[in-house]
C-alpha positions in Angstrom: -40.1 -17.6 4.2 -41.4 -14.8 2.0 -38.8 -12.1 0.7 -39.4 -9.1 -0.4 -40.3 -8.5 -4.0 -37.3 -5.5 -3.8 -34.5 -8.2 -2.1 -35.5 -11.3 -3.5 -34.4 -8.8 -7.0 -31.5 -7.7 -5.3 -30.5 -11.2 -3.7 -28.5 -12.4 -7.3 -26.2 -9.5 -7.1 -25.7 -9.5 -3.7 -24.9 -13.3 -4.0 -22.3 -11.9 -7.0 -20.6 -9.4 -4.9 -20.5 -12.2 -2.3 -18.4 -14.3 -4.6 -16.1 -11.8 -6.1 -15.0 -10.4 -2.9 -14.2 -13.7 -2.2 -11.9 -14.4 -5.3 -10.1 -10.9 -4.2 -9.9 -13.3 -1.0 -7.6 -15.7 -1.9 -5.2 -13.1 -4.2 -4.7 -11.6 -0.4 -4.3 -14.7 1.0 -1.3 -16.0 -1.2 0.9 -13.3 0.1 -0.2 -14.1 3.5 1.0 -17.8 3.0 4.5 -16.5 2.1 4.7 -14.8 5.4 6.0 -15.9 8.7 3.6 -15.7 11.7 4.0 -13.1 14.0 5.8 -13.2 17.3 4.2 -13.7 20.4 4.6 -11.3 22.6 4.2 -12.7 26.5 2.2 -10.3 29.1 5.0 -10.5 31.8 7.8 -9.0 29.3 5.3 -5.7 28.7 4.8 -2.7 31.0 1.5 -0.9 29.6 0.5 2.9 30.4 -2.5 4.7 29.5 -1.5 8.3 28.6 -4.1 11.3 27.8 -3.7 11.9 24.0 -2.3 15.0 22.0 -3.0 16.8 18.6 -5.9 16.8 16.2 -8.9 15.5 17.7 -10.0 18.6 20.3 -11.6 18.3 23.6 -12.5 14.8 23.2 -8.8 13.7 22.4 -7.2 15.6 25.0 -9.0 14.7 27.9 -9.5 11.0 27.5 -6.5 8.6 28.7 -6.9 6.4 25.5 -3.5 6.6 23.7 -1.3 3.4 24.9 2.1 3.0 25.6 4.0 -0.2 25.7 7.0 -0.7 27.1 8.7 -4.4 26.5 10.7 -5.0 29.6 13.7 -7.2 27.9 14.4 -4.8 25.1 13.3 -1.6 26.3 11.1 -0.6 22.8 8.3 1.6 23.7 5.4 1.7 21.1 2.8 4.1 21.0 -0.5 4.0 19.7 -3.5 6.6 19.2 -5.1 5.9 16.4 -8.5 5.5 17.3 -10.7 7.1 20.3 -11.0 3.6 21.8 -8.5 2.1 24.7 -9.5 -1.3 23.4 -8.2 -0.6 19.6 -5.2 1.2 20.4 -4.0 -1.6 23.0 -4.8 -4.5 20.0 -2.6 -1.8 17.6 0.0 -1.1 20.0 0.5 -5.0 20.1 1.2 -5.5 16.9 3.2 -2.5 16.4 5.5 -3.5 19.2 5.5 -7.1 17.8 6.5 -6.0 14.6 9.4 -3.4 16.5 10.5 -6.9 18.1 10.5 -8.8 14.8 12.3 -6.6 13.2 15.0 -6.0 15.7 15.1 -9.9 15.8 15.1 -10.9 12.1 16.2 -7.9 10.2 15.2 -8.5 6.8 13.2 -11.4 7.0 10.5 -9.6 9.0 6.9 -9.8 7.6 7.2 -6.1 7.8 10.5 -6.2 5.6 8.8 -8.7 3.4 6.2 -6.3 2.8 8.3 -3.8 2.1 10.0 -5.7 -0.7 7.0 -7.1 -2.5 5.6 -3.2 -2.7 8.7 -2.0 -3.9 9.1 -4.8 -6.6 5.8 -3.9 -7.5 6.4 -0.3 -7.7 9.6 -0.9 -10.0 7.4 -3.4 -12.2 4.8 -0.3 -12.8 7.5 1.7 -13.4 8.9 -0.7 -16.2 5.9 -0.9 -18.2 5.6 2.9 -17.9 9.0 3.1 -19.7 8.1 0.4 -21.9 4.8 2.2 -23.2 6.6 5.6 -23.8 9.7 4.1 -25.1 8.9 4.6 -28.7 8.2 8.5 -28.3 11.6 8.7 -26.7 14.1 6.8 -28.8 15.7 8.5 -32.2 16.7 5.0 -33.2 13.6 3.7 -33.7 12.2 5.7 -37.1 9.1 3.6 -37.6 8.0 4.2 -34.5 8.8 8.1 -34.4 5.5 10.8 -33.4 3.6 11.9 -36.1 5.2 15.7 -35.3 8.7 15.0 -35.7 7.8 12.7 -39.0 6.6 15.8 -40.4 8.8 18.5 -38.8 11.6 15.7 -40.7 9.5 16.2 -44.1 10.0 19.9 -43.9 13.4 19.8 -43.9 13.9 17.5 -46.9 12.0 19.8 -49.3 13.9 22.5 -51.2 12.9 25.9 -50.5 11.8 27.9 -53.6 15.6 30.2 -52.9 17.5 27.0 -53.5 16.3 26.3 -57.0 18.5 26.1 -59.7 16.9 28.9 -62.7 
């Protein structure tokens, strides 16, 4: 087979890309494996209604019956979902919202969606933490070594005499 001369170039760093987006891969998928699998949601237990949509979008939006509704029978959560322009996309989204609704009701906080939840806001708190740590010398009078260079010389203008003070 003969390539190119302009992708057989290009074909190294396309292989590159290749393999770094798959190292990203596997970071994603060790919080994946620490998650429970989602609940299965049977047909029978959901009632589903195709309702025109509403709001941004225009004409396009608001004539088209493409927002879903989901209604499960047992519990009576009703999930909505119009996302996208497409019936088939909102009905896969309005799945797993409702299965998350249902997971949530069922486990409470050990939900994936609590899980979630938890790991961004440990992660949020972590950021936050080095933040402090960085800026921690600019804040903290008991730390003199480590004071700004203005208030180390606004401190050497206090210590001199002023020429008033002199003894004659």
């Amino acid at each position: 087979m003969l390539l190119h001369r302009a992708t057989a170039f290009k074909l190294p760093r396309i292989l590159n890309a290749i393999r770094h987006r798959a190292i990203d891969r596997t970071g994603l998928r060790g919080l994946a494996a620490q998650l429970p699998p989602r609940i299965v949601v049977s047909e029978d237990d959901i009632q589903e209604c195709f309702l025109k949509g509403s709001g941004p979008g225009g004409q396009k939006i608001n004539k088209t019956s493409s927002t879903v509704q989901l209604k499960h029978l047992p519990t009576g959560i009703v999930v909505k979902s119009q996302a996208t322009r497409s019936r088939s996309q909102n009905r896969s989204l309005a799945r797993r919202l409702l299965s998350d609704k249902l997971e949530d009701a069922e486990k409470g906080s050990g939900s994936r969606t609590a899980l979630k939840a938890e790991s961004k806001r440990k992660k949020k708190a972590s950021m936050a933490k080095k933040a402090r740590r960085k800026h921690r010398s600019q804040y903290d009078p008991s730390n003199e070594d480590r004071t700004p260079s203005h208030q180390t010389a606004q401190n050497a203008m206090d210590k001199t005499p002023c020429l008033d003070d002199r003894k004659s």
